[in-house]
C-alpha positions, 0 to 999 in steps of 0.5 A, spaced: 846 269 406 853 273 406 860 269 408 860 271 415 853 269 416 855 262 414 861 261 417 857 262 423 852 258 421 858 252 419 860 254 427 854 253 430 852 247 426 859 244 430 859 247 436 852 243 437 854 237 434 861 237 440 855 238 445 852 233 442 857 228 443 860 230 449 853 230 453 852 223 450 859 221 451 856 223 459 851 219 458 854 213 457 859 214 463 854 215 467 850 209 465 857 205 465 857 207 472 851 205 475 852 198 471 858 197 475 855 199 481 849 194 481 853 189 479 858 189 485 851 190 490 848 184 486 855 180 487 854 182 495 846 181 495 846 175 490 854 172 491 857 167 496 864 171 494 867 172 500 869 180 503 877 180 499 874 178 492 868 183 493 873 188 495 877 187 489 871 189 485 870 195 488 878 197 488 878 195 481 871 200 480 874 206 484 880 206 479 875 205 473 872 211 477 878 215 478 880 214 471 875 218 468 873 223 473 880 225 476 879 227 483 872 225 485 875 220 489 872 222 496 865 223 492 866 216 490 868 214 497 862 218 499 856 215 495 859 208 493 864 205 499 858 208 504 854 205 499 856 198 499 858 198 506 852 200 508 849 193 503 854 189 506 854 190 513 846 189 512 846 183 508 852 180 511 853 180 517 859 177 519 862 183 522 868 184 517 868 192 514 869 192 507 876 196 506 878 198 512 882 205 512 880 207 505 874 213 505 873 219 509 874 217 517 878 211 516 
């Protein structure tokens, strides 16, 4: 194996192990995500917490979101507000909204 063929060799050998890394960097993202989304449908469905504490979990979510993935949140709004909106308003039944005029058509 001449140099060139090593230096390529070495390259490779650390462009993978990057790849690597960030698609488990991903991985955990995504998994911390979901660990924050079944916590806050947990403390809708399993809590007596009232509406502003439960709203200050998802505010505090949607910042830990935004922080990591700038600019998605209309895709948060979209998936995760609509999402707890739609557990609250079924298991609740007080007739509050959870925050009002924050997401897409408020």
């Amino acid at each position: 194996m001449d140099r060139d063929e090593s230096w390529e060799a070495f390259e490779r050998g650390i462009f993978e192990t990057v790849d690597r890394r960030e698609r488990e960097r991903g991985w955990e993202l995504a998994e911390e995500i979901r660990r924050r989304a079944d916590r806050i449908v947990s403390l809708i469905l399993h809590s007596d917490l009232p509406r502003v504490d439960v709203e200050i979990e998802i505010r505090g979510f949607r910042s830990f979101v935004a922080s990591k993935l700038p600019g998605k949140e209309e895709l948060f709004d979209g998936v995760y507000l609509a999402r707890f909106r739609r557990i609250w308003e079924q298991w609740r039944r007080g007739g509050e909204r959870l925050l009002p005029g924050l997401g897409p058509g408020e």
